[in-house]
N, CA, C and O atoms as CSV, one atom per row, in Angstrom:
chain,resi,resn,atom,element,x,y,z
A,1,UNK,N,N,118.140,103.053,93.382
A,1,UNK,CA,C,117.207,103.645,92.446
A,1,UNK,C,C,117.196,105.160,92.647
A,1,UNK,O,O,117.498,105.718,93.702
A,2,UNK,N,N,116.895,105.637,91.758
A,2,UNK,CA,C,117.286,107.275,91.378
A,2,UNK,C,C,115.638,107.958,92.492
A,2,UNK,O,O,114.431,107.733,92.585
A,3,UNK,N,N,116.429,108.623,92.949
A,3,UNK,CA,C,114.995,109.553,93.218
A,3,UNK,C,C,114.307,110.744,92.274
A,3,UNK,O,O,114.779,111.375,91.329
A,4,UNK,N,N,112.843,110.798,92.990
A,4,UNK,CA,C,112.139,111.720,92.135
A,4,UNK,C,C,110.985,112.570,92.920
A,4,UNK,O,O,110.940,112.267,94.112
A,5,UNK,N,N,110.243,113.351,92.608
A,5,UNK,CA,C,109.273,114.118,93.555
A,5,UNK,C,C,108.120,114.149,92.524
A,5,UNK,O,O,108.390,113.981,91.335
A,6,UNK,N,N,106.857,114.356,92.925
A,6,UNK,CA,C,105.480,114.365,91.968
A,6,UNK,C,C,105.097,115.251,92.567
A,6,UNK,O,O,105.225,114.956,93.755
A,7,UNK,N,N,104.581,116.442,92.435
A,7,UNK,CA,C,103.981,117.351,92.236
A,7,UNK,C,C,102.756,117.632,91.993
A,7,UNK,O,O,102.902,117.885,90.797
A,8,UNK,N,N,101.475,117.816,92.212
A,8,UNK,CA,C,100.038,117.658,91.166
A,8,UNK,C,C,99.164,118.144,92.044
A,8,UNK,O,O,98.766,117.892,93.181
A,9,UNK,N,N,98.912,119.195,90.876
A,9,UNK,CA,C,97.261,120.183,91.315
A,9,UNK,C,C,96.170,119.768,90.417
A,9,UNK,O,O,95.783,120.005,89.273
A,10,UNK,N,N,95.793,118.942,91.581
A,10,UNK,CA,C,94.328,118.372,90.872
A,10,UNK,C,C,93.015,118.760,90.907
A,10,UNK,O,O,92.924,119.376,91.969
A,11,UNK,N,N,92.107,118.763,90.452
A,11,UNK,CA,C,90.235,119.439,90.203
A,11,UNK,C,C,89.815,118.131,90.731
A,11,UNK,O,O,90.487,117.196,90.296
A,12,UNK,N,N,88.897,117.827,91.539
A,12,UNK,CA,C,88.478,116.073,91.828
A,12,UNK,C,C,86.580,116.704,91.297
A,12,UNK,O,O,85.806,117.463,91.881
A,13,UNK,N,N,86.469,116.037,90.143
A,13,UNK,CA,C,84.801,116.437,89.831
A,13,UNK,C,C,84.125,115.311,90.257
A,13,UNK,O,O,83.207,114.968,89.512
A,14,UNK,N,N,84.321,114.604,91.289
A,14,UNK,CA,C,83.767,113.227,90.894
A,14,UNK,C,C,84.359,112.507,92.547
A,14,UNK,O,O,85.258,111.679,92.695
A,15,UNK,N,N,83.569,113.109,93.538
A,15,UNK,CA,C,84.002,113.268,94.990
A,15,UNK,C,C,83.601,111.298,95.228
A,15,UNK,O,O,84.256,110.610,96.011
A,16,UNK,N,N,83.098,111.054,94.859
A,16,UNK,CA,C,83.311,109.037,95.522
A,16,UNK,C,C,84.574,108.639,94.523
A,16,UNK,O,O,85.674,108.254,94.918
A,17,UNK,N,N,84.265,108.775,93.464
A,17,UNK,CA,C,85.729,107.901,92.730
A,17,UNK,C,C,86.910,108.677,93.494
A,17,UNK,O,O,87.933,108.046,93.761
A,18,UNK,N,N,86.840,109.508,93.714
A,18,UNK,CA,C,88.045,110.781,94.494
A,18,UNK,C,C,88.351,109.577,96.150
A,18,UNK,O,O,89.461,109.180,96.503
A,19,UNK,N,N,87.468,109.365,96.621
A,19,UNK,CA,C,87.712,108.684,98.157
A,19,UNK,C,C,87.902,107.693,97.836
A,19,UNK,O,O,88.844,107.302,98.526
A,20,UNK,N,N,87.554,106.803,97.059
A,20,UNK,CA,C,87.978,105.688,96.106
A,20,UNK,C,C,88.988,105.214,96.026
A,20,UNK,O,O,89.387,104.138,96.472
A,21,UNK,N,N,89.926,106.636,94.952
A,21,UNK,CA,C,91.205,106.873,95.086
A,21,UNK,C,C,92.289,106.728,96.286
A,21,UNK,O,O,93.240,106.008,96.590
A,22,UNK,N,N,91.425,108.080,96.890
A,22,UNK,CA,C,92.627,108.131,98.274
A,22,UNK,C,C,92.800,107.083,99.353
A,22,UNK,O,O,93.669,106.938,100.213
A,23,UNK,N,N,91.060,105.984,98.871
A,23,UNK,CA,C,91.912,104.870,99.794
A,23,UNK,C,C,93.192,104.133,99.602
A,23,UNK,O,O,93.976,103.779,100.482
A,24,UNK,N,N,93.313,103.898,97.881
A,24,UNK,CA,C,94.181,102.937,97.379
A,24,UNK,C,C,95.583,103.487,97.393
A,24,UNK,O,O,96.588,102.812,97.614
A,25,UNK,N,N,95.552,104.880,97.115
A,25,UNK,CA,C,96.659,105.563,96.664
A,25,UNK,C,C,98.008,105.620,97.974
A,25,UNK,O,O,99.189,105.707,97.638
A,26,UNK,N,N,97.451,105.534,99.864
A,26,UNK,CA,C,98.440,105.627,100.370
A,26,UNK,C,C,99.070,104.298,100.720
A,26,UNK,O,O,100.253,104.189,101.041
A,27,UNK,N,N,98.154,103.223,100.635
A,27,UNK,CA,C,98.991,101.913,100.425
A,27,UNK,C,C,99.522,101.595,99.144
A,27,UNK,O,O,99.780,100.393,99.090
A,28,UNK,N,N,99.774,102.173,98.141
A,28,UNK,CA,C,100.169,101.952,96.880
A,28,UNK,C,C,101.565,102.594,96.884
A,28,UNK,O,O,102.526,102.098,96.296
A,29,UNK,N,N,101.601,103.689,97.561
A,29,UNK,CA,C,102.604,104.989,97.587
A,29,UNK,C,C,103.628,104.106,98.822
A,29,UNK,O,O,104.848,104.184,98.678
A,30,UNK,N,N,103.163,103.438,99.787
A,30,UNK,CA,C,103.951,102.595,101.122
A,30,UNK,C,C,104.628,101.661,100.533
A,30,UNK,O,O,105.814,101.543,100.842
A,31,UNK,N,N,103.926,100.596,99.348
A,31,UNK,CA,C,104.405,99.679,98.729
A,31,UNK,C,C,105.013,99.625,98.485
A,31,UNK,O,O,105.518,98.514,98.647
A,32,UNK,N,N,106.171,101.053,97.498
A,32,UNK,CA,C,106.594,100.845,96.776
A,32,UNK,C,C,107.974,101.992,97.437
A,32,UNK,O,O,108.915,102.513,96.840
A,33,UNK,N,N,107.622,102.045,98.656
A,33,UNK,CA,C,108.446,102.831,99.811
A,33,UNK,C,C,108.592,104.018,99.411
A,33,UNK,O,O,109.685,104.453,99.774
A,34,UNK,N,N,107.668,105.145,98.511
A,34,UNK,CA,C,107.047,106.395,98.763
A,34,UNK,C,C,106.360,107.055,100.003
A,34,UNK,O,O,105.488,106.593,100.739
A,35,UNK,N,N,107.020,108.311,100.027
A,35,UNK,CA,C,105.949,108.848,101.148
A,35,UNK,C,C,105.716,110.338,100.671
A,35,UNK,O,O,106.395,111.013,99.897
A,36,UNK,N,N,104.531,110.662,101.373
A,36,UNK,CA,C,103.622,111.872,101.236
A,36,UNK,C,C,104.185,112.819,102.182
A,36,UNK,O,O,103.885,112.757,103.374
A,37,UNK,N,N,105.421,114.171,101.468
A,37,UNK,CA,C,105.956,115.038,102.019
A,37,UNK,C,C,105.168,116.696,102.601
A,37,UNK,O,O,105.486,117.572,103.406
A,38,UNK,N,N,104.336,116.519,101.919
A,38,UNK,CA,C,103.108,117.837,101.984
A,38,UNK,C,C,101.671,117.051,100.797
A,38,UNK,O,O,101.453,116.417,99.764
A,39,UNK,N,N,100.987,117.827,102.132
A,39,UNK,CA,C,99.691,117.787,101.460
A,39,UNK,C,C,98.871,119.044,101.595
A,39,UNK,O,O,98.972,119.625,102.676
A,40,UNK,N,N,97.932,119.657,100.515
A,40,UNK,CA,C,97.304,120.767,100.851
A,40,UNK,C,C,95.954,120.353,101.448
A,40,UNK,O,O,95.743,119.182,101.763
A,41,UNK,N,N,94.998,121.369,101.608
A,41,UNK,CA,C,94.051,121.601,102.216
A,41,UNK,C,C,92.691,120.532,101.734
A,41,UNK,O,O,91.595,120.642,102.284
């Protein structure tokens, strides 16, 4: 399968759906044998 990179500067207005998110998002990203190369602040 072809590789690709995602990129994204996000605004989070909405700080519980936001932790919400970031629980699901790094087992979702493992699943599918993605990984998280940089993260900002």
């Amino acid at each position: 399968m072809p590789k690709g990179y995602l990129v994204a500067n996000i605004r989070v207005t909405d700080q519980d759906k936001f932790q919400e998110f970031s629980g699901m998002a790094g087992p979702a990203i493992k699943k599918y044998g993605g990984k998280v190369l940089a993260r900002g602040p």
